[in-house]
C-alpha positions in Angstrom: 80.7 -10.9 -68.1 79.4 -7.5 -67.8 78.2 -6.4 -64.2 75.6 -3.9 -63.4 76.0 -1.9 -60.0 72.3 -1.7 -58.1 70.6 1.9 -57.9 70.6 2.4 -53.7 67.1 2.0 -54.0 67.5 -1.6 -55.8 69.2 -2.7 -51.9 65.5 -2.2 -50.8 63.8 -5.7 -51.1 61.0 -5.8 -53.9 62.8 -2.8 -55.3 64.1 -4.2 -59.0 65.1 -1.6 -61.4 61.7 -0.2 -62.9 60.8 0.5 -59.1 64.0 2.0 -58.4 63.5 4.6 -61.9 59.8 6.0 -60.7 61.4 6.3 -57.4 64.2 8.4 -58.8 61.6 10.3 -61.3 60.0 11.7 -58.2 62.9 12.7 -57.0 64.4 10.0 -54.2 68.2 9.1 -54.8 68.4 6.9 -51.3 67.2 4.6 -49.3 66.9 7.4 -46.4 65.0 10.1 -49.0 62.0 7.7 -48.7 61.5 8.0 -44.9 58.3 9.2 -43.5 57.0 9.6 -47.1 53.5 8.9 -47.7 53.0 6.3 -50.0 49.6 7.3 -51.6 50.7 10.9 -51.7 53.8 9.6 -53.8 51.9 7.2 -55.7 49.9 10.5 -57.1 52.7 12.4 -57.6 53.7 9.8 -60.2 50.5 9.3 -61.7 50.5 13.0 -62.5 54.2 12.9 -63.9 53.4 10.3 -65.9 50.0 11.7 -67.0 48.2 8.7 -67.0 46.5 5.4 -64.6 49.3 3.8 -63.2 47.6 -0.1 -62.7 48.6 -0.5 -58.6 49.0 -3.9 -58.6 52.5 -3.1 -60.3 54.0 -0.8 -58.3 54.6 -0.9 -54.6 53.9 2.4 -53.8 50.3 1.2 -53.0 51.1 0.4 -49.8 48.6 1.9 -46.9 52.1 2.4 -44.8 55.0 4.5 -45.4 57.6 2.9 -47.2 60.5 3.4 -44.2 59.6 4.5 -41.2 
């Protein structure tokens, strides 16, 4: 059986793996790199790196609140 070890960002609860990659596409390794982020300001930041409409209702980043605080 072959075992996967989680990103740091997967430890996060809702955080699976596609999460965990757009997190580390803009740049945040751990847990603690998302504190006092704003998530709409990151949400952007992604849908310019991507260059496209990311849909919201598939990605947590929508949140009004930061992700740690």
């Amino acid at each position: 059986m072959k075992y996967e070890l989680k990103r740091p960002l997967e430890t996060i609860p809702g955080v699976g793996k596609s999460i965990a990659k757009d997190l580390e596409q803009l740049g945040y390794t751990e847990v603690g790199d998302l504190r006092g982020e704003n998530p709409e300001e990151m949400y952007a930041k992604l849908r310019a790196l991507r260059k496209m409409h990311i849909d919201r209702k598939s990605t947590r980043l929508n949140s009004s609140h930061t992700v740690i605080s």
